[in-house]
N, C-alpha and C positions, 0 to 999 in steps of 0.2 A: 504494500500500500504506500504511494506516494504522497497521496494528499488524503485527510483526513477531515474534511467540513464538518464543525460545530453550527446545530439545527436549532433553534430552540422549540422545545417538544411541546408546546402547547399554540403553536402557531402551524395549523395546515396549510397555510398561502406559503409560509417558506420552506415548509418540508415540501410541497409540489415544485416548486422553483427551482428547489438544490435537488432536485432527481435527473436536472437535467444540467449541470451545472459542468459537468466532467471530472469529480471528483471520484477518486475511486473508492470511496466508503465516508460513508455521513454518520457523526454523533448525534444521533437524537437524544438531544439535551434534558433530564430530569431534573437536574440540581440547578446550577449555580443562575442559568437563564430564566426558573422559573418560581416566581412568588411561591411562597407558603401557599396562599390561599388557592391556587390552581394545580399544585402538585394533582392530584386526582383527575383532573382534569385534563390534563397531560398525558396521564399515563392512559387516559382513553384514546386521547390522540393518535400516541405513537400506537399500540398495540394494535388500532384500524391502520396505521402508515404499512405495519408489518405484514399485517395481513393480505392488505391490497397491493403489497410490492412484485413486481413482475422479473421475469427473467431476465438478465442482462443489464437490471437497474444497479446502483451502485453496492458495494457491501451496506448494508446496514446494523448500526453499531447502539447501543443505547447506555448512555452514561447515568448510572444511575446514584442515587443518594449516599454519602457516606455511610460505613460501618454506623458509628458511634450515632448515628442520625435520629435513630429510630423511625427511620423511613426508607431502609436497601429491602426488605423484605418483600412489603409491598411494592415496590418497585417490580422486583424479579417476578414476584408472583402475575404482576398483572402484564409484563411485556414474554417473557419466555414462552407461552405460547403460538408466540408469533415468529417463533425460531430466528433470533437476530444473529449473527458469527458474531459478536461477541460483547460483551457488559464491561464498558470501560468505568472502572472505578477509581474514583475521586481518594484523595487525601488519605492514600494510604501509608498506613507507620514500617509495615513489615511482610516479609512473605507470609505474616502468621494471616494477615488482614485476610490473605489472597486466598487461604487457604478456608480464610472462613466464608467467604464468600463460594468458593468452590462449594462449599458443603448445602448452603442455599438452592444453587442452580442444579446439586444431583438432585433433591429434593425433587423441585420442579422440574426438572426431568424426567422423572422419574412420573409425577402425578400427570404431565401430559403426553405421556408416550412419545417423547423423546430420545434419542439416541445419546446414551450417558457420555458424559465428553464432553459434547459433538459443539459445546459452547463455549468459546474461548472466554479469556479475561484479558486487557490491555490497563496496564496501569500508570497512575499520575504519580510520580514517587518521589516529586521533591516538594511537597505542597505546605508542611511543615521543617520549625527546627528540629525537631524529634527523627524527623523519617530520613534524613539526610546519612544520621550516624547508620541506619541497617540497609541501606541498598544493597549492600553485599550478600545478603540474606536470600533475593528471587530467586537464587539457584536451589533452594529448595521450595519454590511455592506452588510447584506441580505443574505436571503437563499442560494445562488448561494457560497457561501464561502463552503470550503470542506475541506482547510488546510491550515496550517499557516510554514513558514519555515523561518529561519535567515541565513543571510550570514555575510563574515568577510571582504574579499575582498575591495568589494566596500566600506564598513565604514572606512576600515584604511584609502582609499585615497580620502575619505570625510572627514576626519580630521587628514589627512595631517602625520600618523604614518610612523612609516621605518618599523614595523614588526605586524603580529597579536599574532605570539607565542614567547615564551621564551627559551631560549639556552636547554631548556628539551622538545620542542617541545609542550609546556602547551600555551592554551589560556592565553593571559594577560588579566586585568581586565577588561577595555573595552569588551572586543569581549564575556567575562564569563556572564556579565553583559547583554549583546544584548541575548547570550542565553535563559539565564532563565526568562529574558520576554517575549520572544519567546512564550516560553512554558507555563507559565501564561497567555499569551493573547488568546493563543489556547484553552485553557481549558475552559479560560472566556468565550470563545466564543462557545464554543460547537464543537469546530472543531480538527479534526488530528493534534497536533503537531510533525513536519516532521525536523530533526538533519541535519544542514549543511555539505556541505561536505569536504573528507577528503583530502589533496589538494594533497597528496604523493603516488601515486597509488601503489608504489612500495613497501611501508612500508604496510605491511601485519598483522604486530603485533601493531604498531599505530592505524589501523581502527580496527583490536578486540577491543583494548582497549576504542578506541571512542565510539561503537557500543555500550558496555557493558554498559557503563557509561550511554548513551543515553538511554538506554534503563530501565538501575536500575531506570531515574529520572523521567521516564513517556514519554519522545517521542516514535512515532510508528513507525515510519521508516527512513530513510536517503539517501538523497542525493547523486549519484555517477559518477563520472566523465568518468570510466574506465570500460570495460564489466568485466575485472579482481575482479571487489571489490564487483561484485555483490553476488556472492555462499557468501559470509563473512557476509552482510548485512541483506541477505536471514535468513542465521543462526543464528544472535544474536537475531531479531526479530519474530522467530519464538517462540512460549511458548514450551516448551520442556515437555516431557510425565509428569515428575514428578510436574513440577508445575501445567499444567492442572489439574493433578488427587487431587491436593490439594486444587485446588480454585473449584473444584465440591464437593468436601467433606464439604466445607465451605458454598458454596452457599444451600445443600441438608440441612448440620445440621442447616440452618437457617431458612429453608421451615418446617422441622422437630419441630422446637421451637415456633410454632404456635404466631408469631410477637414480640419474645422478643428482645430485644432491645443489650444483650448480653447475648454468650453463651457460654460454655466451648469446647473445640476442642485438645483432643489428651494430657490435662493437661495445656492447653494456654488458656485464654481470651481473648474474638474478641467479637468484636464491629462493629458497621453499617459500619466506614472506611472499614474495611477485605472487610466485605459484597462487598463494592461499587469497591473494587480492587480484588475481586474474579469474577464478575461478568464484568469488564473490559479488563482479561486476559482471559477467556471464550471467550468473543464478538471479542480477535484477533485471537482465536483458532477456530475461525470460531465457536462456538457452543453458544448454548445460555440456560442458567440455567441445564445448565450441561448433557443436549441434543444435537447430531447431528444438526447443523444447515447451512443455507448459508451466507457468508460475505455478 
């Protein structure tokens, strides 16, 4: 998943909108976009959005209410029958969150003949100061994890900042910090590390530049608020012809070198790293050792 559109789940004009928006998977938003007073209302929303979703529309995704809420349950209860890939959940402290939430979704999977699993979790993992210290932890929070994503928002007014950026529009140290264990704990874990988003939908040369950056460090996709930011997102994530045809020259001359360990390429030496980041930019280019293949 490249791009990731935030829906707010009690508005049907914008969930119809972002279906056609070219994002490849929509949050349909429970929590943060949607008043107390209409949560239930919401959750009627999305759950007919799931139901009436058609073939070939985008992944759809349903973020629902923290743990500690007293409102994930009801969440899960009322959208999982509408079989969503998967329940991105807010403000979580630890894989233990993840795990309790797993145990919700067998639940209900279980009461709507659903296929056990078969529904991933995608988590927000830098939303407090608490959750920062156990990122290292999602390598145990079970199969059901699919991706790992940070935010800035909520951490500034969980310790209490006036700003996340600086008069150049730059992450300050904190929120840089939240990033790249982000993206460490994704990898630890075997899972998509997924780039916050960009808060300016207007500023169109800020999200190239975030997207670029995200993308040079290893995240696979991003975040998006705005159907506008999506064609941008799409594009910086996408491997573009020249890089594919290099990490297939790389993965072939390495099939070709009958298991060495390093080999020459074009007047350069590469090593097993190349290999493992040739073979990484292949698996988003949808192809695998330098074959046609499916995501």
């Amino acid at each position: 998943m490249r791009s990731l559109l935030f829906v707010p789940g009690d508005s049907p004009r914008k969930i119809e909108k972002a279906m056609t928006s070219g994002a490849d998977a929509l949050i349909l938003d429970l929590e943060d976009s949607v008043a107390a007073a209409r949560k239930a209302e919401a959750r009627e929303i999305v759950r007919q959005a799931l139901a009436a979703a058609r073939s070939g529309a985008p992944l759809l995704l349903v973020r629902v209410n923290p743990l500690d809420s007293g409102l994930m349950q009801d969440d899960v209860a009322a959208v999982l029958p509408g079989r969503p890939y998967a329940v991105v959940q807010p403000k979580t402290r630890s894989a233990a969150d993840v795990r309790a939430l797993a145990s919700l979704l067998y639940v209900e999977e279980m009461r709507s003949g659903l296929e056990i699993g078969a529904t991933r979790i995608i988590v927000i993992a830098t939303e407090t100061a608490t959750s920062i210290f156990h990122i290292g932890s999602y390598r145990e929070a079970g199969p059901r994890l699919a991706a790992m994503t940070w935010g800035a928002e909520d951490l500034s007014a969980d310790l209490g900042a006036s700003a996340t950026t600086d008069a150049r529009g730059v992450f300050t140290d904190p929120y840089r910090l939240a990033r790249t264990l982000c993206l460490f704990g994704a990898v630890a874990a075997g899972v998509d590390p997924v780039d916050t988003v960009h808060v300016d939908f207007r500023d169109d040369d800020g999200l190239r530049r975030a997207c670029a950056d995200a993308a040079r460090d290893g995240f696979t996709g991003k975040l998006a608020i705005h159907p506008a930011q999506v064609p941008i997102i799409n594009a910086a994530f996408t491997p573009d012809a020249a890089a594919i045809d290099q990490a297939r020259r790389i993965v072939e001359a390495f099939d070709r070198s009958g298991g060495a360990g390093v080999i020459g390429l074009d007047g350069v030496m590469l090593d097993r790293p190349h290999l493992l980041r040739a073979r990484k930019l292949l698996a988003r280019a949808g192809l695998a050792g330098g074959t046609a293949g499916n995501h």
